[in-house]
C-alpha positions as CSV (number, residue, x, y, z in Angstrom):
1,X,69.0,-89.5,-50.6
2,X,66.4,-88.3,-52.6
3,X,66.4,-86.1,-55.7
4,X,63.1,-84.7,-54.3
5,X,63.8,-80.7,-52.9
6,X,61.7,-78.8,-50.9
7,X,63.4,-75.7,-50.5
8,X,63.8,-73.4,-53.8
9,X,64.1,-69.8,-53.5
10,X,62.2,-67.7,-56.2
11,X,60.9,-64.3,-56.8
12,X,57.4,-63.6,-56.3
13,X,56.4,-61.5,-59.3
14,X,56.8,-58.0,-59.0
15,X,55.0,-56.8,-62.0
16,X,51.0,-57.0,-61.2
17,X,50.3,-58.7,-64.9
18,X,47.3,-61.0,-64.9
19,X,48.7,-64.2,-64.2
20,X,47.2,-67.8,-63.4
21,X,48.2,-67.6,-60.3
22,X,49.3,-70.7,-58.4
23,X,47.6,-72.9,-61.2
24,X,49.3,-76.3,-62.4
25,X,52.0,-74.3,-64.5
26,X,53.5,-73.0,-61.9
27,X,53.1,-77.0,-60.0
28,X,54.2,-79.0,-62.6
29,X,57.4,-76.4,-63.1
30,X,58.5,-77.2,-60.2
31,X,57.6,-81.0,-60.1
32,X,59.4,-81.2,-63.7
33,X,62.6,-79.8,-61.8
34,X,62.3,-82.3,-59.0
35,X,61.0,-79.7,-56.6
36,X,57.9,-80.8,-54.5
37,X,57.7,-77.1,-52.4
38,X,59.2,-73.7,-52.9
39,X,59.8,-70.5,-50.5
40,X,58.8,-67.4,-52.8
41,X,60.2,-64.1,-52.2
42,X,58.0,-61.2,-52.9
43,X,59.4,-58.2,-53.9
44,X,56.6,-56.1,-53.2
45,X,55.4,-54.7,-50.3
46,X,51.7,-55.6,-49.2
47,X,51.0,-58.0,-52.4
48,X,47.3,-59.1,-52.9
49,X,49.0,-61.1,-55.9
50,X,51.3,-62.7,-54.0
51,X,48.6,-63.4,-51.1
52,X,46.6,-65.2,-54.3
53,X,49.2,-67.5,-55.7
54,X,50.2,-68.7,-52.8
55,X,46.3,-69.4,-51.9
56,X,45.9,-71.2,-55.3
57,X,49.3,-73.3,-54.8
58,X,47.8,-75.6,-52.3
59,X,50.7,-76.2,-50.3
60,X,53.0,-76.2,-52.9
61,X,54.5,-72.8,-52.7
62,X,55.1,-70.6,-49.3
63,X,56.1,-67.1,-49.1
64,X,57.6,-64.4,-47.5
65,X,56.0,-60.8,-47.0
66,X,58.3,-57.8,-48.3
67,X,58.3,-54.7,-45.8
68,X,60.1,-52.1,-45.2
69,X,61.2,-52.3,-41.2
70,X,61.0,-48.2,-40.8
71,X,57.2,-48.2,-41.6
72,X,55.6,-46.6,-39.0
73,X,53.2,-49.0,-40.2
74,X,55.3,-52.6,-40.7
75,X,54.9,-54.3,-37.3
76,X,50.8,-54.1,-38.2
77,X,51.5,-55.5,-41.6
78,X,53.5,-58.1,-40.6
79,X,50.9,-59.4,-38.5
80,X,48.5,-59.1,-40.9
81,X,50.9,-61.0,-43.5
82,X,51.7,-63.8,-41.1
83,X,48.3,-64.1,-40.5
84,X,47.7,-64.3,-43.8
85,X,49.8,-67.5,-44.3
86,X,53.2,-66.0,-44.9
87,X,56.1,-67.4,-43.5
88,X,58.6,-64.2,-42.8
89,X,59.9,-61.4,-44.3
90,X,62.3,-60.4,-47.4
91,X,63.8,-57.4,-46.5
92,X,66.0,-55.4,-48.6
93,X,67.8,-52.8,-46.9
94,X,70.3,-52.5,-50.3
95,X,67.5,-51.5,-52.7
96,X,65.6,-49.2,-50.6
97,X,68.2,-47.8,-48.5
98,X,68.3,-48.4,-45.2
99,X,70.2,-49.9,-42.5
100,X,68.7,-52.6,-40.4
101,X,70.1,-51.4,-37.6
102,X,68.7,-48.0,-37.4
103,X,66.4,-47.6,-34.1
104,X,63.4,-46.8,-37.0
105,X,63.4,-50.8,-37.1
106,X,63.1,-51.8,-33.4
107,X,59.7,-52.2,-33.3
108,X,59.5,-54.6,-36.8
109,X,61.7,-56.5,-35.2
110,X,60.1,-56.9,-31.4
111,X,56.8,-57.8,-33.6
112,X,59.1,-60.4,-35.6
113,X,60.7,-62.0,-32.7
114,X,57.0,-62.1,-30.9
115,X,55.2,-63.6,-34.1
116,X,58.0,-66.3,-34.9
117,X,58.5,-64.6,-38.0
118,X,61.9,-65.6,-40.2
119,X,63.9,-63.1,-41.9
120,X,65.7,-63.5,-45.2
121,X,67.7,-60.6,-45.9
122,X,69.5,-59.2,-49.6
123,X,72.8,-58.1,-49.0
124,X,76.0,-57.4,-51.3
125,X,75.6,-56.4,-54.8
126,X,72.2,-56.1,-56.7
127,X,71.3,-55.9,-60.4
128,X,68.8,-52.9,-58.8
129,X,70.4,-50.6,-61.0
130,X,68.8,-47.7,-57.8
131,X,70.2,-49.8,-55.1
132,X,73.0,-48.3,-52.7
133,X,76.2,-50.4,-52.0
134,X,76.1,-48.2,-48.9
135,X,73.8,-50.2,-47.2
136,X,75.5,-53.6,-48.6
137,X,77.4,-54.6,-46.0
138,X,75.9,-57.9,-43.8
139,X,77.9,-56.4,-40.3
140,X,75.3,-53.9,-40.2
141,X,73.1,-56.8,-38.7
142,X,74.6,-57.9,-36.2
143,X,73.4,-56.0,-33.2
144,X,70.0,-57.0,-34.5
145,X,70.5,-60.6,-34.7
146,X,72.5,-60.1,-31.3
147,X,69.5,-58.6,-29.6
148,X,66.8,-61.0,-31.4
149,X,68.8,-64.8,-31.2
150,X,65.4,-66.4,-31.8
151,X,64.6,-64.9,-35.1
152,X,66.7,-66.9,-37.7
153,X,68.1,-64.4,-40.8
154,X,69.1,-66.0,-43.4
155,X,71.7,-63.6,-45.7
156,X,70.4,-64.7,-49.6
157,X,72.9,-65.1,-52.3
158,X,75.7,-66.2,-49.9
159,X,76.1,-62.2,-49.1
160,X,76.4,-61.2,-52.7
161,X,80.2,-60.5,-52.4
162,X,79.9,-60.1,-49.1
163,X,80.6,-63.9,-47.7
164,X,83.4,-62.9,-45.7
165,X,81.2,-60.3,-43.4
166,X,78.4,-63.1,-43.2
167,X,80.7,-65.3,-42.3
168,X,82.2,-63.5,-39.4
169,X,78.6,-62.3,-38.4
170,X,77.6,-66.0,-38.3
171,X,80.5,-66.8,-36.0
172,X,79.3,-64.0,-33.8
173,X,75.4,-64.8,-34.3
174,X,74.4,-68.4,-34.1
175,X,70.6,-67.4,-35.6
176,X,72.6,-66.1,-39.2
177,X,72.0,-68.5,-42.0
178,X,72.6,-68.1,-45.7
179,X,71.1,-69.4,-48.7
180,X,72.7,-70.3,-51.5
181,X,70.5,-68.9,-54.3
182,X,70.9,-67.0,-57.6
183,X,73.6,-67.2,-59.8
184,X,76.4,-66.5,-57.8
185,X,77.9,-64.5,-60.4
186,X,79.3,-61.8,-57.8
187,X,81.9,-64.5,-57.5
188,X,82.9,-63.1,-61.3
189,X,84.0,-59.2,-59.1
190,X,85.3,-61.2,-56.1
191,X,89.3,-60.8,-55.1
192,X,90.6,-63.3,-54.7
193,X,88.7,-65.5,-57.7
194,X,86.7,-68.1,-56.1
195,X,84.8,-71.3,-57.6
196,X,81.6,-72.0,-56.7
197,X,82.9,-75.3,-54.9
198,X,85.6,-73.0,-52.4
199,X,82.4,-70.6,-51.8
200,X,80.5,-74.1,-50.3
201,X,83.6,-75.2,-48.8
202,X,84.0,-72.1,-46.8
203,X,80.9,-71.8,-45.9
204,X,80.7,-74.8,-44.8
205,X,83.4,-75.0,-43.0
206,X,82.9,-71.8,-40.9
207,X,79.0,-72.6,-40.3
208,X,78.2,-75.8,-41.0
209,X,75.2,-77.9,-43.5
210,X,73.0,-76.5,-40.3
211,X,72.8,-73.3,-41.2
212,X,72.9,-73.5,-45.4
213,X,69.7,-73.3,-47.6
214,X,69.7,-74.4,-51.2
215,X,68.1,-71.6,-53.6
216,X,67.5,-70.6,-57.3
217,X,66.4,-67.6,-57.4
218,X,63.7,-68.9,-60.3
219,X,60.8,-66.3,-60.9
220,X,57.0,-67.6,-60.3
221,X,56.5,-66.4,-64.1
222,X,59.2,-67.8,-65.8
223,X,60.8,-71.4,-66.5
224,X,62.5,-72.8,-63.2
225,X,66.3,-72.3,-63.2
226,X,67.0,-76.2,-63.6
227,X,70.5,-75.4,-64.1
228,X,71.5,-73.5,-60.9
229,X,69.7,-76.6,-59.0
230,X,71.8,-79.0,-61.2
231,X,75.3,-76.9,-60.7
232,X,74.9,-76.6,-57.3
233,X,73.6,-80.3,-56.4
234,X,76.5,-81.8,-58.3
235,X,78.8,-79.3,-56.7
236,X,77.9,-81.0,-53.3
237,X,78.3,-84.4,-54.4
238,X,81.7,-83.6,-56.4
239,X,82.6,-82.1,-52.9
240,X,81.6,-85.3,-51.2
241,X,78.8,-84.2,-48.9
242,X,76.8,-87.1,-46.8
243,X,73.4,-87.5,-47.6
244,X,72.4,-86.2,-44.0
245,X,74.0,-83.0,-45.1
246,X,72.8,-82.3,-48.5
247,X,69.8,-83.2,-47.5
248,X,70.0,-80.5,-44.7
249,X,70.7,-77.8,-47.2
250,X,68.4,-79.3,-49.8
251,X,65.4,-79.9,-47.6
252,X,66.0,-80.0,-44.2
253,X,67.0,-76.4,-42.9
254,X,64.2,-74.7,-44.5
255,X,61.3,-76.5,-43.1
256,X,63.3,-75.5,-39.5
257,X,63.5,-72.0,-40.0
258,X,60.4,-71.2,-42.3
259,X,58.6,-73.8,-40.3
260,X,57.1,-75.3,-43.2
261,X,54.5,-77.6,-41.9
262,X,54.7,-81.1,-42.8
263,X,52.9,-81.8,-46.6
264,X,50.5,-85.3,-46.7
């Protein structure tokens, strides 16, 4: 298999500093790490700065929008976003406080499903010291990814503490993916302890390479995060994954579900 990953989650910026956006620092970063493409997340909603850089990467870095689904507004931005070039939608229903499933949403989320839009959601714990635990809990998806099956969510940071709920949601809903991105130190507050290793095995297990995306949760202004892609690559060949199915998580899954056209 080859070292050579597509998919890397990282954070758009959300501070609006001048930047050289999408320029050859950002390129060679990711080329240094072994990382040809990357799926950004921005953080902010409607981001001219995030529009830019992924303008100026060339087809090195894609994006998802940020929005908040109750928006009077947020079905007309999406379409303007995915017009744009973005790929989806982050949505973070436990740092602005909201449920997904509140009947606010419905009409996001007819727009999503209609536009072919992907959804990556932020459950579980958050270092947002505002955020709202409340509003943590992955089951409060499921009639949404019930009603919508063709919209894939992926749940970021394998729930966040959460993994059981995702994992039960994912057996109900066979559009619920999870990433694997971040450091994964929620595993440090998790009862029973868990490795990093048992976190991919159950996973994996329960939903299978299919449905698993590799992520670092690496910022767009700061050094990439070689060492979460080293930990968690050796973690899958210590565990004795195929090629086929690293490969999947590595590469394969996200140009399914963001539809990342093929790169020459």
């Amino acid at each position: 298999m080859s070292n050579n990953v597509v998919y890397a989650i990282v954070k758009a910026g959300g501070r609006q500093e001048k930047v050289a956006v999408g320029d050859v620092v950002v390129v060679d970063r990711l080329a240094a790490a072994g990382v040809s493409r990357a799926v950004v997340m921005s953080v902010m909603p409607d981001s001219q700065w995030t529009r830019d850089f992924i303008v100026a990467a060339k087809g090195h870095v894609h994006a998802l929008c940020n929005i908040d689904p109750r928006d009077p507004g947020a079905a007309d931005l999406l379409e303007r976003e995915m017009a744009a070039g973005f790929k989806g939608v982050k949505l973070l229903p436990v740092n602005r406080c909201y449920r997904i499933s509140d009947p606010a949403c419905r009409p996001f989320f007819e727009k999503a499903n209609e536009l072919k839009a992907s959804i990556c959601v932020h459950y579980g714990v958050t270092v947002d010291p505002t955020g709202d635990l409340r509003y943590a809990d992955p089951i409060d998806l499921s009639p949404v990814a019930r009603d919508f099956p063709e919209i894939p969510f992926v749940i970021a940071h394998f729930g966040a503490g959460w993994l059981d709920s995702v994992l039960r949601l994912a057996y109900q809903c066979k559009n619920v993916c999870v990433d694997t991105s971040g450091t994964n130190n929620w595993m440090d507050y998790h009862v029973p302890k868990m490795t990093l290793a048992e976190v991919f095995e159950r996973t994996l297990t329960a939903i299978g390479p299919e449905r698993v995306l590799f992520g670092t949760d690496a910022g767009t202004t700061a050094a990439y995060r070689t060492w979460i892609k080293f930990q968690q690559v050796r973690t899958m060949e210590e565990m004795g994954l195929s090629d086929h199915d690293r490969d999947l998580i590595l590469r394969a899954n996200a140009v399914r579900l963001y539809r990342l056209e093929a790169q020459a």
